[in-house]
C-alpha positions in Angstrom: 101.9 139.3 59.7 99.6 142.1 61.2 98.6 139.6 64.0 101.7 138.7 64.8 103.1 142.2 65.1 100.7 142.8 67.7 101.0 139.7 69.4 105.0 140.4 69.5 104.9 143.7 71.4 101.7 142.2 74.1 104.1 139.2 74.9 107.2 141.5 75.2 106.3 143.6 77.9 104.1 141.4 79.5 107.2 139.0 81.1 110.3 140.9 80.6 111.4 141.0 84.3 112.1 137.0 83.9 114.2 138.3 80.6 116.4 140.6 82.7 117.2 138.2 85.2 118.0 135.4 82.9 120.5 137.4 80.8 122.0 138.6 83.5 122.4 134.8 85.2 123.7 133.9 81.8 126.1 136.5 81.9 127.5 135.8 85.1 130.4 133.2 84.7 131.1 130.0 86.8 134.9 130.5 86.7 136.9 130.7 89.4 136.4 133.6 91.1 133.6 134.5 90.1 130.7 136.0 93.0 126.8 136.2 92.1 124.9 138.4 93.7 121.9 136.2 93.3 121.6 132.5 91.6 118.0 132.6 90.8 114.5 134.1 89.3 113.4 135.1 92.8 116.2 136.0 94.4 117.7 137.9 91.4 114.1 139.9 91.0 114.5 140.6 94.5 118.3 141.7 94.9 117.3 144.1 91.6 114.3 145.9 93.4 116.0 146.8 96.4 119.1 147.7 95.1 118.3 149.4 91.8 114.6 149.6 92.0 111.4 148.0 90.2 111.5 149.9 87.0 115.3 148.7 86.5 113.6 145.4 85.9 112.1 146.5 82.6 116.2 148.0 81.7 117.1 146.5 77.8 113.3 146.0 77.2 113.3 149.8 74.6 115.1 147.6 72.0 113.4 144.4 72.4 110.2 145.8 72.2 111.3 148.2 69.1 112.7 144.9 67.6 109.6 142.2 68.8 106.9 143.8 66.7 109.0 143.3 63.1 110.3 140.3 64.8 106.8 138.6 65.1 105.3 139.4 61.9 108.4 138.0 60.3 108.2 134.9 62.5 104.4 134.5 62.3 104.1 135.6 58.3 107.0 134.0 57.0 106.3 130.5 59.1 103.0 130.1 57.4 104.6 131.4 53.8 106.8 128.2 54.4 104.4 125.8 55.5 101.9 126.3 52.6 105.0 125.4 49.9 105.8 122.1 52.1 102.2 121.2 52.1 101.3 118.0 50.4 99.2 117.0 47.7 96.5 116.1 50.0 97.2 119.6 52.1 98.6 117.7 55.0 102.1 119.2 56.2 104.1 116.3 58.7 106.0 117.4 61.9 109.1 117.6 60.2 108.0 120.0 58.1 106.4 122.0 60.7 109.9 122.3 62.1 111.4 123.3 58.7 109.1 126.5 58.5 109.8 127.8 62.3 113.2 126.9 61.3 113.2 129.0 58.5 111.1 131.8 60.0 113.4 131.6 63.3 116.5 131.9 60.9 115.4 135.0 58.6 114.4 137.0 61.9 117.3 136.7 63.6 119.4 137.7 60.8 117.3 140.4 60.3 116.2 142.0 63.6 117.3 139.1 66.8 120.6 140.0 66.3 120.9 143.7 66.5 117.9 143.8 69.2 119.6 140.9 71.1 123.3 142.5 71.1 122.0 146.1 72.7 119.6 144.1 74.9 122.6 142.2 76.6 125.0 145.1 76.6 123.0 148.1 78.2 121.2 145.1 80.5 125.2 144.3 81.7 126.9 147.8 81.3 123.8 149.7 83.4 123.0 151.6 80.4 120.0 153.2 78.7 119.3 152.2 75.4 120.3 154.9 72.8 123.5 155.4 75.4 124.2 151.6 74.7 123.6 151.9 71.6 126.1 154.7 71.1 128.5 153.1 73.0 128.4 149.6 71.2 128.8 151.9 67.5 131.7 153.7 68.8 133.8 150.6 69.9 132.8 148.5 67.5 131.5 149.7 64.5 128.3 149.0 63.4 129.2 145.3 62.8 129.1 145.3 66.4 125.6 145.5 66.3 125.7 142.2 64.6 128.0 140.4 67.3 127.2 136.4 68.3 124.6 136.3 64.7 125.5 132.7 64.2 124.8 131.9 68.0 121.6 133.8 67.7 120.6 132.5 64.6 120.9 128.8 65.4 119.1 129.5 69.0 116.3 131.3 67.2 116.1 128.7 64.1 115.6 125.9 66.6 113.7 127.6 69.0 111.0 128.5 66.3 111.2 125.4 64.7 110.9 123.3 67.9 107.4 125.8 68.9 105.7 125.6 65.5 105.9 121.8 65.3 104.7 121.6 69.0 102.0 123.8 68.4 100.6 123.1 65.0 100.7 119.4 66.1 98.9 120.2 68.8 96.5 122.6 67.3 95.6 119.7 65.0 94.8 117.3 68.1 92.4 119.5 70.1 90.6 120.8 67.2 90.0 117.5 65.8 92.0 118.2 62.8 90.5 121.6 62.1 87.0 120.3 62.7 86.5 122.4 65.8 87.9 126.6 66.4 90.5 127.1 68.4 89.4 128.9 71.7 91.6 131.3 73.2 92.5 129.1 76.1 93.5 126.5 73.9 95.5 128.7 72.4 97.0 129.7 75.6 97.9 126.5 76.9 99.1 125.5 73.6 101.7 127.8 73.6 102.7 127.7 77.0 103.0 123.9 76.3 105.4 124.8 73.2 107.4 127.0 75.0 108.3 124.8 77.7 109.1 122.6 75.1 111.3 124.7 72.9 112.9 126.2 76.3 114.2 122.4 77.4 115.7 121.5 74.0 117.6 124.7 73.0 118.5 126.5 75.9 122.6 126.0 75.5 122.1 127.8 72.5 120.7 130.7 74.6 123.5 130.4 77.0 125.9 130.4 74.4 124.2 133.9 72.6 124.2 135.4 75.6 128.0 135.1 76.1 129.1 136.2 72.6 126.8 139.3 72.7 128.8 140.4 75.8 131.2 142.6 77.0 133.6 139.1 77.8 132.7 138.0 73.9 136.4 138.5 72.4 137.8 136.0 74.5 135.7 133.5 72.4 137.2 132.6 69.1 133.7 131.6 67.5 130.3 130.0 68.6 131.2 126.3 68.3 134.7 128.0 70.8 132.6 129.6 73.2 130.5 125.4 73.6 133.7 124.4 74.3 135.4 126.8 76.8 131.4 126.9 78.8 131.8 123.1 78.9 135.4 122.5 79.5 135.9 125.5 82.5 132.2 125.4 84.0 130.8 122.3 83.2 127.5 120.8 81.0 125.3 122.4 83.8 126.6 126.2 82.9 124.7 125.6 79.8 121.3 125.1 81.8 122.4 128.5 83.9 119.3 130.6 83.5 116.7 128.1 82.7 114.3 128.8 85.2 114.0 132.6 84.8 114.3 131.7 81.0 110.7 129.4 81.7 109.2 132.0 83.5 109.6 134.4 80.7 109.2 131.9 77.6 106.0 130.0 79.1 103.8 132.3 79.9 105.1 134.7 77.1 104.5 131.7 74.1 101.1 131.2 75.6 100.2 135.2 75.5 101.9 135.5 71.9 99.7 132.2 70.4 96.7 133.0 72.2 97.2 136.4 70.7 97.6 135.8 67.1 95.4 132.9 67.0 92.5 135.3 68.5 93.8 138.2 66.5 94.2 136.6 63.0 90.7 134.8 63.4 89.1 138.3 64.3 91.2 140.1 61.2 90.2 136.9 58.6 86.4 137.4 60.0 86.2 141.0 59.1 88.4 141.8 56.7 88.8 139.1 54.0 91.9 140.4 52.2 93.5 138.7 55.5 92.3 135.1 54.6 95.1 132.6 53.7 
């Protein structure tokens, strides 16, 4: 858990530009009507530098990265928590199980820190806020169940975004270190998790889409999550759900492969000098 704490808050900073732009592509309906002032990761980084300036780049990150060190250790120490009990009796664990521990792990942190993080994220990154002043804002209009707006969307996007990124990268760990028979190097590590973020970014990003829209200032016009699939799909098509992608790979690829590489390099240092860290 200690390794993935500080693996959370390296990652966070370290590519949340491509975050800002995606969430606010995502929040930028199709509908009619509708005018973007950019449709894209470059474009959007370049219409927010010379209007607002580069540091507004980094607006929303305060929560995330208050919310990514917790988030990680839950994600990292609860994930290998889960995949020791599915183990076998020969100590093998399948893919599918590997999926059932991010799964789990991705479930339990969104519940307990993704969603709160994620609704002030998207509200002070759309309403041109600073944090506490979002913050404020979103408890006086709302209560503090406010802070728990769109939980189901964010807990089935991080559930299968976890469980999608362990499986990749566990089966992969297994494969280029012949089964544990060889360490891990750091650039393994690194394009290990680049790989499983590309991979988890491709299979769940309508969930993110989805999040996105019920943590925002437009969320009451949604009756619920599975609502908010439909109206996305019926009134902007099956493409609006892909709206963001790129900026959302820019972020999750290079950010998965900083986070892995991290804990994997961490974690080995911590088990190598302090043993109370061994599994």
């Amino acid at each position: 858990m200690t390794a993935g704490c500080i693996a959370g808050s390296i990652e966070a900073t370290a590519v949340w530009p491509m975050e800002f732009i995606k969430t606010q592509l995502q929040l930028q309906s199709k509908t009619k009507g509708a005018k973007l002032p950019y449709n894209g990761m470059v474009s959007g980084l370049s219409y927010t530098v010379r209007t607002t300036g580069f540091l507004s780049l980094y607006r929303g990150l305060t929560p995330t990265l208050i919310g990514s060190i917790p988030k990680a250790g839950i994600r990292f120490g609860l994930n290998s928590v889960i995949k020791e009990s599915l183990r076998d009796k020969e100590g093998k664990i399948s893919p599918a199980s590997n999926f059932l521990a991010g799964l789990g792990a991705g479930v339990a942190e969104a519940l307990a820190i993704v969603a709160p993080v994620e609704t002030v994220k998207t509200k002070v990154i759309e309403l041109n806020m600073p944090f506490l002043t979002g913050l404020k804002h979103i408890v006086s209009t709302q209560g503090l169940g406010g802070l728990y707006q769109g939980a189901v969307a964010t807990a089935l996007k991080q559930g299968s975004n976890q469980g999608l990124r362990f499986m990749w990268f566990n089966e992969y760990k297994q494969i280029v270190t012949g089964d544990g028979e060889r360490p891990l190097t750091p650039f393994m590590g690194l394009i290990g998790g680049m790989s499983a973020g590309c991979f988890s970014t491709l299979g769940n990003n309508p969930f993110d889409v989805v999040k996105t829209r019920m943590q925002g200032t437009q969320a009451a016009k949604y009756a619920s999550t599975l609502d908010c699939f439909k109206q996305v799909v019926s009134k902007e098509g099956i493409g609006a759900l892909y709206v963001g992608i790129v900026p959302r790979l820019g972020r999750v690829v290079p950010g998965q492969g900083i986070i892995f590489m991290s804990f994997e390099t961490i974690q080995s240092n911590l088990e190598a000098t302090f043993p109370v860290f061994c599994s």
